[in-house]
C-alpha positions in Angstrom: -69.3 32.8 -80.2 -68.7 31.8 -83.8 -70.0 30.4 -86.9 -68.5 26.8 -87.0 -66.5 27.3 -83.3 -68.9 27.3 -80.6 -72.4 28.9 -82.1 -74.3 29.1 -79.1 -77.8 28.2 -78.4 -80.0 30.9 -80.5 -81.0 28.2 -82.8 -82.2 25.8 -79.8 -84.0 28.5 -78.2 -86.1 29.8 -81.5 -87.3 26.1 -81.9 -88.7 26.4 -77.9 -90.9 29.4 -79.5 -93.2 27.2 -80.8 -94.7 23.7 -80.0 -91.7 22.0 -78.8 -91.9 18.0 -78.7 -89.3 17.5 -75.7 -86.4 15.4 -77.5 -84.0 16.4 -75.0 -83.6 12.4 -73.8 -81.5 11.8 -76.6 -78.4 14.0 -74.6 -78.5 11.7 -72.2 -77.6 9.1 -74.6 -75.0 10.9 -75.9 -73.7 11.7 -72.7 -73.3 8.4 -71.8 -71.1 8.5 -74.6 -68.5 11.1 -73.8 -65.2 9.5 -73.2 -65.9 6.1 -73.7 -65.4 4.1 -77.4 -68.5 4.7 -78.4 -68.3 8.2 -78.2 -68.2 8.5 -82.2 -72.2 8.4 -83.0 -73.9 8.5 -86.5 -77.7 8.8 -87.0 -79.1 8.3 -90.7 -82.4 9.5 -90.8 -84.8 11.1 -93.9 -84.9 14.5 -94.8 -87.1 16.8 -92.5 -86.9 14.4 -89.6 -85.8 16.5 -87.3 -82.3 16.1 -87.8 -81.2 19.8 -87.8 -83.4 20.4 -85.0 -81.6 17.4 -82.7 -77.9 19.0 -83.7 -79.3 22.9 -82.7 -80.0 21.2 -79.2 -77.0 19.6 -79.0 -74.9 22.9 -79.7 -77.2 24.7 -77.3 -76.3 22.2 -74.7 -72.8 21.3 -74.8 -71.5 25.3 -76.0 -69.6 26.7 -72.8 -69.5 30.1 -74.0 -73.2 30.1 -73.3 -75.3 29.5 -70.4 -78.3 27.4 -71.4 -80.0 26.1 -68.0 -83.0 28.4 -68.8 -83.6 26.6 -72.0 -83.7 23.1 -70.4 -84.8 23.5 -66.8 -88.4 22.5 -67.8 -87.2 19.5 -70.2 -86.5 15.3 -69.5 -82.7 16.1 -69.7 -82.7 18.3 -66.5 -83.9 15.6 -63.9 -80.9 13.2 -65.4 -78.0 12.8 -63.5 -75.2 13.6 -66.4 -76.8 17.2 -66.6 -75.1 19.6 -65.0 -71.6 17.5 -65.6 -71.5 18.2 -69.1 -74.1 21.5 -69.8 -72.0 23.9 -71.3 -68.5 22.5 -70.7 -67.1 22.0 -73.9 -65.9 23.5 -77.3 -68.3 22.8 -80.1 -67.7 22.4 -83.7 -70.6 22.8 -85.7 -71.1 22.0 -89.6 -74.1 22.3 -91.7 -72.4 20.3 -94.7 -75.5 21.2 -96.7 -74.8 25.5 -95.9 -71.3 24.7 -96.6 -71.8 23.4 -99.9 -73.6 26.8 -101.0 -70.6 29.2 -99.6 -67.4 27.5 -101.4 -67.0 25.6 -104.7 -67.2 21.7 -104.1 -63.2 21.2 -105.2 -62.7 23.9 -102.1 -64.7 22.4 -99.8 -62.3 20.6 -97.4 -59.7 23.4 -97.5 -62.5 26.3 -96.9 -63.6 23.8 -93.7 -60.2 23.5 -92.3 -59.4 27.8 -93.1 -62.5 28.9 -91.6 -61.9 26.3 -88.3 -58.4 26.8 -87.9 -59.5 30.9 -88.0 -61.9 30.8 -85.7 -59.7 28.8 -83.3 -57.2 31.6 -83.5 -59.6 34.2 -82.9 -60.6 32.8 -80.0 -57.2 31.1 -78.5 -54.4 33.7 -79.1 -52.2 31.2 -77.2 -52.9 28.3 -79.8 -50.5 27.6 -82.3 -52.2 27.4 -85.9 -49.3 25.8 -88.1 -50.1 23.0 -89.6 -53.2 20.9 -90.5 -57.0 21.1 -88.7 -55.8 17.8 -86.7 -52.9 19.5 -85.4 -54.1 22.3 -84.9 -57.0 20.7 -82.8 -54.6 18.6 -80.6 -52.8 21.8 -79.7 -55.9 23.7 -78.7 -57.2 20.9 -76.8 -53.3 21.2 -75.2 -53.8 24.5 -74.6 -57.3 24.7 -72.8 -57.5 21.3 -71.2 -60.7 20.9 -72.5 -61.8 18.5 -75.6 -64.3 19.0 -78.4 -67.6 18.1 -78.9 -68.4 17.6 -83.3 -71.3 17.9 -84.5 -72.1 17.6 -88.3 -75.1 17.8 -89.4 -76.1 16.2 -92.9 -72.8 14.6 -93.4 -73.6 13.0 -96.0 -74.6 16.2 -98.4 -71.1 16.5 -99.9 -71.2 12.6 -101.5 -74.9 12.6 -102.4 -74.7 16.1 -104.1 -70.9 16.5 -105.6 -70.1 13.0 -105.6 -66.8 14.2 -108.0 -65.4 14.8 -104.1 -66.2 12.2 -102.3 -63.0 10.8 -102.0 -61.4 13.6 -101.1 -64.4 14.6 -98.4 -63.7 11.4 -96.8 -59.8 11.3 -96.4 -60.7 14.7 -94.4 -63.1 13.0 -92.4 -61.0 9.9 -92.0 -57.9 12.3 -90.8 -60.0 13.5 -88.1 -61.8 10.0 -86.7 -60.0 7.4 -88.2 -57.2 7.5 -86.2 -58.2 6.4 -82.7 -55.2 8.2 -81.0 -55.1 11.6 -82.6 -59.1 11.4 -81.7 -59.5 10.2 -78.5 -57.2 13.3 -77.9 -59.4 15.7 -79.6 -62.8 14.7 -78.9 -64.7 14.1 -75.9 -67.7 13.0 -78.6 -69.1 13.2 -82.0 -72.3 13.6 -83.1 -73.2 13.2 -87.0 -76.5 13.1 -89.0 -77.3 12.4 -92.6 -79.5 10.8 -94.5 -77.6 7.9 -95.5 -75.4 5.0 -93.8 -71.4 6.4 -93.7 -70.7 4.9 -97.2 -68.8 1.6 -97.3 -65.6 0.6 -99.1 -65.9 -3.0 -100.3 -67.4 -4.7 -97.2 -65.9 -2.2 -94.5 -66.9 1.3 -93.5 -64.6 4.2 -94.3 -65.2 5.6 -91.3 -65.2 2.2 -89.0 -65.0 4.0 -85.9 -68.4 5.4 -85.7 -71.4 4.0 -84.0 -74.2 4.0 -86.9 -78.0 3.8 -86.1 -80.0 4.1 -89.0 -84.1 3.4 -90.1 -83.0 -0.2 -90.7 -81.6 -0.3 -87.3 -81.8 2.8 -85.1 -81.7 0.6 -81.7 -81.7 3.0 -78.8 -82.7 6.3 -80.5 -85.5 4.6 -82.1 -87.4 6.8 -79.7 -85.7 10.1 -81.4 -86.3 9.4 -85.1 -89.6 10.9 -85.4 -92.5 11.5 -83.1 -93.8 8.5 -81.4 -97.4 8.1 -80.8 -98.4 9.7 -77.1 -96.4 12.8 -78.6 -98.7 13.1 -81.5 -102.0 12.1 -79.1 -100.7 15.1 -77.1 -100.2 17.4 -79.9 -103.7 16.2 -81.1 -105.3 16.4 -78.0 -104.0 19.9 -77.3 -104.8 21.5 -80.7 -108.1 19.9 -80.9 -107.1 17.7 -84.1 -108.2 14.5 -85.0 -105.8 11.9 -84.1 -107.2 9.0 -86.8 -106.6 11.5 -89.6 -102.5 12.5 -88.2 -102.0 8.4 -88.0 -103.6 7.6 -91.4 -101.5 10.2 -93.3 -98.0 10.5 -91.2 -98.2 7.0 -89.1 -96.8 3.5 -90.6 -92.9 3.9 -89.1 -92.5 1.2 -86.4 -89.2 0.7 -84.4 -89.1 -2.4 -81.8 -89.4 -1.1 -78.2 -90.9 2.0 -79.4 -93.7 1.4 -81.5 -95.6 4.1 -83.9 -93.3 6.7 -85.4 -94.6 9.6 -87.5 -93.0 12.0 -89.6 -92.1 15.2 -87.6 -91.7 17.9 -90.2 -95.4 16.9 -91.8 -97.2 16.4 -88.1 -96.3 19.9 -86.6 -97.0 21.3 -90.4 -100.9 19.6 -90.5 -100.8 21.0 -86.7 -100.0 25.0 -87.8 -102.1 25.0 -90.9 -104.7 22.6 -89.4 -104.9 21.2 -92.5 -104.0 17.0 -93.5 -101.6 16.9 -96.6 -98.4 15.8 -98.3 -96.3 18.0 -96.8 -92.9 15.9 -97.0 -93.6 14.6 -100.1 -93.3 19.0 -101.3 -89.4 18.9 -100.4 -86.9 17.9 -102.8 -87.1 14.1 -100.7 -89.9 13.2 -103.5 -87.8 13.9 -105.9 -85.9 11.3 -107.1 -88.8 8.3 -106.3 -89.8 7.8 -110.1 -85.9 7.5 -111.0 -85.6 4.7 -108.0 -89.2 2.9 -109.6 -87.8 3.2 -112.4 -84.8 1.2 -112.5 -84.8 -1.9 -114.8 -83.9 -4.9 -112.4 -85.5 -8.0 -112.5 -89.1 -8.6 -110.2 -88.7 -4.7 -109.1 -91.6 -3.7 -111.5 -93.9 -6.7 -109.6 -92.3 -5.5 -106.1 -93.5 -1.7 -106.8 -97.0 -2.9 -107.7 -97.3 -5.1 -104.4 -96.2 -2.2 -102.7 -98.9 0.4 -104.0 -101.6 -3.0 -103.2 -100.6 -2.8 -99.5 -98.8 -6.1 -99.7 -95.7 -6.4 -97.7 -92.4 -7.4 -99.5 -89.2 -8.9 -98.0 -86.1 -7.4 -98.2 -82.8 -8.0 -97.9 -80.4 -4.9 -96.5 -77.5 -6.3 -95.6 -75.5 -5.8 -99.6 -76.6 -2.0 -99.7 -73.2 0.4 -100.6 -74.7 3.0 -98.9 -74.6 5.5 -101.8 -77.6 6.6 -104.4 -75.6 5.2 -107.1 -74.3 1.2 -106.4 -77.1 -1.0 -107.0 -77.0 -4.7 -107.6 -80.4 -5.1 -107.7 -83.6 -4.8 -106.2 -83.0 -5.2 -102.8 -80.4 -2.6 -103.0 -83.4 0.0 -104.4 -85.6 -0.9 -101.5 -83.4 -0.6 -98.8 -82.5 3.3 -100.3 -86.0 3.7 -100.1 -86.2 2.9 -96.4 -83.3 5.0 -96.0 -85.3 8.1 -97.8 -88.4 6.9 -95.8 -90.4 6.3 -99.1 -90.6 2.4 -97.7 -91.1 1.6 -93.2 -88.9 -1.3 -92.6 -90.3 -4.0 -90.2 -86.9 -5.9 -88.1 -88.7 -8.9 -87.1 -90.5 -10.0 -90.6 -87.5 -8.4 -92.6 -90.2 -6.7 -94.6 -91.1 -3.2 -96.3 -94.2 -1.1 -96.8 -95.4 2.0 -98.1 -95.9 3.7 -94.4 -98.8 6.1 -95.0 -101.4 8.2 -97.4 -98.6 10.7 -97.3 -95.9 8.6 -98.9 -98.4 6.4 -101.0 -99.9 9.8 -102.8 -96.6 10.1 -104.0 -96.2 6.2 -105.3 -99.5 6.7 -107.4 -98.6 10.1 -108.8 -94.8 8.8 -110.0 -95.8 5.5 -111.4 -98.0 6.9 -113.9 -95.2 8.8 -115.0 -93.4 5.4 -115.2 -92.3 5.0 -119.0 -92.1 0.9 -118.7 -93.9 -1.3 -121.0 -94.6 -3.4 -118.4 -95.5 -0.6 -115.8 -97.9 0.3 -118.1 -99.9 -2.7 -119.2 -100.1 -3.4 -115.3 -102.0 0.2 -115.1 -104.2 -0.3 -118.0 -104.9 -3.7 -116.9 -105.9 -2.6 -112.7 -107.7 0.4 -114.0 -109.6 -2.4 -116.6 -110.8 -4.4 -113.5 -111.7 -1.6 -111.5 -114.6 -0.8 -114.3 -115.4 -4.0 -115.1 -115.7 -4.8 -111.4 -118.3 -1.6 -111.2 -120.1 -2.8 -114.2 -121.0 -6.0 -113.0 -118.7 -7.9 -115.9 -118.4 -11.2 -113.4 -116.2 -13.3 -116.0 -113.7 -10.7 -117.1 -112.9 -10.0 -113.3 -112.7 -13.8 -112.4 -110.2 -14.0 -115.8 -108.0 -10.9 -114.6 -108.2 -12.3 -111.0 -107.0 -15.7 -112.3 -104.3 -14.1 -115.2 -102.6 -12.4 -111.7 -102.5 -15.1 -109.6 -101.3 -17.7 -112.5 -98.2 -15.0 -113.5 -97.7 -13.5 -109.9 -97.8 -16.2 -107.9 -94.7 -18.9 -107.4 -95.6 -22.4 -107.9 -94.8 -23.0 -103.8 -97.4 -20.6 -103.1 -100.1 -20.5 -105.8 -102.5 -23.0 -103.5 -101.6 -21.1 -100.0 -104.8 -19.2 -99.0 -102.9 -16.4 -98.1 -101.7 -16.0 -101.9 -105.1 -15.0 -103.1 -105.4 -12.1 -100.5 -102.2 -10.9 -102.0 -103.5 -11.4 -105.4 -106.5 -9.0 -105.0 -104.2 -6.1 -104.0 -101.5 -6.6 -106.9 -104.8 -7.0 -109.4 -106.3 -3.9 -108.3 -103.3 -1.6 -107.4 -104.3 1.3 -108.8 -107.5 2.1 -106.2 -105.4 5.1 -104.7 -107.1 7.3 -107.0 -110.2 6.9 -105.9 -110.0 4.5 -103.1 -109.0 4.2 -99.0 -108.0 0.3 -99.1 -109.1 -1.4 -95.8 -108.0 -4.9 -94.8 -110.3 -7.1 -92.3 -112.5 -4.0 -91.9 -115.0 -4.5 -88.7 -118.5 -4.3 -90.1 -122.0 -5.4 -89.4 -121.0 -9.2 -87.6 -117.8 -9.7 -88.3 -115.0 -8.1 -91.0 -114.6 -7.6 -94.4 -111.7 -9.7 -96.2 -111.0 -6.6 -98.4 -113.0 -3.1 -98.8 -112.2 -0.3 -101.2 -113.7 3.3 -99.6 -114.4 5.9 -102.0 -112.4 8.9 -101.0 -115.1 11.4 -100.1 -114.5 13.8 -103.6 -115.2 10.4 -105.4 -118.5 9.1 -107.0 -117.1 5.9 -107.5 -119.0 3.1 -105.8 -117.4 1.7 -102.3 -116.3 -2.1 -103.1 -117.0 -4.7 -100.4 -114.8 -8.0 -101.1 -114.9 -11.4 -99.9 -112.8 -14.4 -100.6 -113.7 -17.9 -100.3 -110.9 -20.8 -100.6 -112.0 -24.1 -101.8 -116.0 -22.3 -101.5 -118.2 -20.6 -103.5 -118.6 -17.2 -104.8 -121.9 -17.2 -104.2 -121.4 -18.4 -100.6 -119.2 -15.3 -100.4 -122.2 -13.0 -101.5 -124.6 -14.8 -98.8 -121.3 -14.1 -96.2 -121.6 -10.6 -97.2 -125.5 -10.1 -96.7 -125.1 -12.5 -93.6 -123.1 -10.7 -91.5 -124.4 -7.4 -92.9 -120.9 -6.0 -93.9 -122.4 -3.3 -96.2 -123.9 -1.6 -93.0 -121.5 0.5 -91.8 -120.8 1.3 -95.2 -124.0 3.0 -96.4 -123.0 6.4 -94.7 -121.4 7.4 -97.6 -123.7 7.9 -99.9 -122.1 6.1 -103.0 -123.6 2.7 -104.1 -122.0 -0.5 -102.6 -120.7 -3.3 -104.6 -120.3 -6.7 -103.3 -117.7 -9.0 -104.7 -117.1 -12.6 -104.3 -114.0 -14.1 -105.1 -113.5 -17.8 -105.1 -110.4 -20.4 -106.1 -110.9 -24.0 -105.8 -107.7 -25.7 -105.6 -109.1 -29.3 -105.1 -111.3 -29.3 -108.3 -111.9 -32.0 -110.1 -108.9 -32.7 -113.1 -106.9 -29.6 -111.3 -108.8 -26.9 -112.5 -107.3 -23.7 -111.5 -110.3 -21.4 -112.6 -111.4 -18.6 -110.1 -115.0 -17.5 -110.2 -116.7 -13.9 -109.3 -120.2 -13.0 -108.4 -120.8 -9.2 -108.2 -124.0 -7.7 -106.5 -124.8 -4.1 -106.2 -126.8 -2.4 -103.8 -128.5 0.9 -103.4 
């Protein structure tokens, strides 16, 4: 048993100390794998999604100088029909890039790799002859002891994102070892890599073409092994005696097609242990680097950001991304990094993005204050303006901001679309995370609320009922409102309710474009 040859299954049996969420399944894709063309697998997730935790599992299970059946006799793995062929029957090679990068200097990394491998391989196989490079080496070994590898490299990526100076040279070593489909069909039976980002590209190609890459734009059938989907968090609830609407609010808002609902990991089993909701992801160095990505000056990114934070979802296109934190062309390229560092969920079908949960959206109202853009700024000043003249009662300055958003906001296909003015609420008052829960079509009284703003329960700001009428009146949105007695369920919380009506007329008489607002509070 080694360090980077064969490591055993310690790691995997530590992490069944405590509440394990069975993952196993994803061996049995993997499995499927071995010896085939697809054997070469890449999984880009973000950071603390379990990534290190999948490769431990994968060591545990594949390393044959261990015996791990008592680890996963009680797991989904055990009932398939792959898993006694292939538990514990092969060399392992395991690399934590990110532990590797804190032993050697980056300009050493590749040659430290190949010295402590080729080592290892000679402690183990005195019969092995260990002239000549890792490839070699690895071709004879496999020569000697009949019996291929099984790679597993766990944040690949770390070496390009971190020392980017060596990228080049990070990636010839990876390329000599799966590039060439000969000299690695003869050394590996399969290989396993995670990372945070897509395997960078090289114009239009990948520099590593080989590989089978599932990512959080597409991660097809491991969709199911990104994070936890929802029955594994209603168990974890149900079993812990915690409240289930709280874990979705703060760690929900992934969604993969087949799967459904996926949360964060790392943050569930952290609100699970300290029994406490929080923004426990958004503490790791993954928050890091959102107010440099917001911050970048390309053209409609500043609007984007702000529909974003309003809860409006954005389109996106993925396809141009380099695949590195530095190559951007624009804003599309910034977005889809951001679904990548799972600041943004990614929806397939509508080719959309959104801010997935309070977790992740605590984070977008923290940085963009911090924001040092002109126009960043006066889109602040200008939300947190309506907010108080909404709360005051000022009926004419809201209908003028309302109207000032949709006229500059708004493309001239879409301005008289009734779903445009929905749209136009959230971008006006974007700021409401600081004292606000946003609810869309929010069941109350008779029927649902267009738009309601719930103070947060530290806040002694007045909840904000909305409703908005298309080619109507605002006052026939007020008389809605007391109607269908929205502010009902409302009055539990104790703050003052204030009801807004919101109204754009898009046939009226000599094309006037005005918007109109009636405000009415309520004890």
């Amino acid at each position: 048993m080694g360090t980077y040859l064969n490591p055993g299954n310690s790691g995997f049996a530590e992490m069944l100390k405590s509440d394990y969420v069975d993952k196993t399944g994803l061996i049995r894709i993997i499995n499927s794998t071995i010896g085939t063309k697809q054997k070469l697998t890449c999984i880009s997730r973000p950071r603390r999604f379990g990534k290190s935790y999948a490769a431990q599992m994968l060591c545990a299970y594949y390393d044959k100088t261990c015996d791990s059946h008592e680890l996963f006799s009680d797991y989904t793995i055990s009932k398939d029909k792959s898993y006694e062929k292939n538990l514990n029957k092969y060399d392992v090679i395991y690399l934590d890039m990110t532990n590797l990068l804190g032993k050697t200097s980056p300009q050493n990394l590749v040659g430290f790799i190949q010295e402590k491998l080729i080592g290892e391989i000679q402690k183990s196989y005195d019969e092995v002859n260990v002239d000549g490079t890792l490839d070699e080496v690895l071709v004879h070994t496999v020569g000697c002891t009949g019996n291929k590898f099984i790679m597993i490299i766990d944040e690949w990526d770390a070496p390009i994102r971190e020392t980017p100076e060596i990228g080049e040279d990070y990636l010839k070593f990876l390329r000599m070892l799966f590039k060439s489909s000969g000299t690695t069909s003869r050394i590996f039976a399969a290989a396993y890599m995670t990372g945070i980002l897509p395997i960078k590209k090289d114009g239009k190609q990948s520099t590593i073409s080989d590989f089978e890459e599932y990512s959080m734009v597409k991660p097809r059938m491991f969709g199911g092994y990104v994070g936890f989907t929802e029955q594994e968090v209603i168990e974890l609830c149900d079993k812990h005696s915690i409240s289930f609407e709280m874990m979705k609010q703060w760690y929900d808002g992934y969604e993969f097609k087949g799967i459904g609902s996926v949360y964060n990991p790392n943050s569930v089993m952290k609100a699970v242990y300290y029994d406490d909701f929080d923004s426990y992801w958004t503490e790791t160095s993954a928050a890091e680097g959102l107010m440099e990505y917001i911050s970048k000056d390309y053209n409609g990114l500043t609007k984007t950001i702000a529909e974003l934070i309003g809860g409006v979802d954005v389109k996106v296109n993925t396809n141009g991304f380099a695949n590195d934190l530095v190559t951007f062309k624009g804003k599309d390229d910034v977005l889809t990094l951001m679904i990548h560092l799972g600041y943004l969920a990614y929806n397939s079908e509508t080719k959309t993005v959104h801010i997935p949960n309070e977790e992740i959206k605590r984070e977008f109202q923290k940085s963009i204050r911090e924001v040092n853009h002109k126009e960043t700024l006066k889109r602040l000043e200008e939300s947190d303006k309506l907010f108080l003249n909404t709360v005051e009662g000022n009926e004419e300055a809201v209908a003028e901001q309302i109207e000032k958003v949709h006229r500059e906001e708004t493309a001239p296909l879409h301005y008289n679309k009734e779903d445009s003015l929905r749209s136009v609420i959230k971008l006006a008052y974007y700021t409401y995370r600081e004292h606000y829960v946003q609810f869309d079509e929010l069941p109350s009284g008779e029927g649902y609320v267009d738009i309601a703003y719930i103070p947060k329960h530290d806040s002694d700001w007045p909840a904000l009922v909305i409703e908005l009428k298309w080619n109507e009146s605002a006052d026939g949105a007020i008389s809605q409102i007391l109607r269908k007695k929205y502010p009902e369920s409302l009055k539990n919380f104790g703050n003052e309710i204030v009801l807004v009506g919101i109204s754009y007329d898009k046939d009226a008489p000599g094309g006037d474009k005005k918007h109109h607002c009636k405000i009415l509070k309520i004890p």
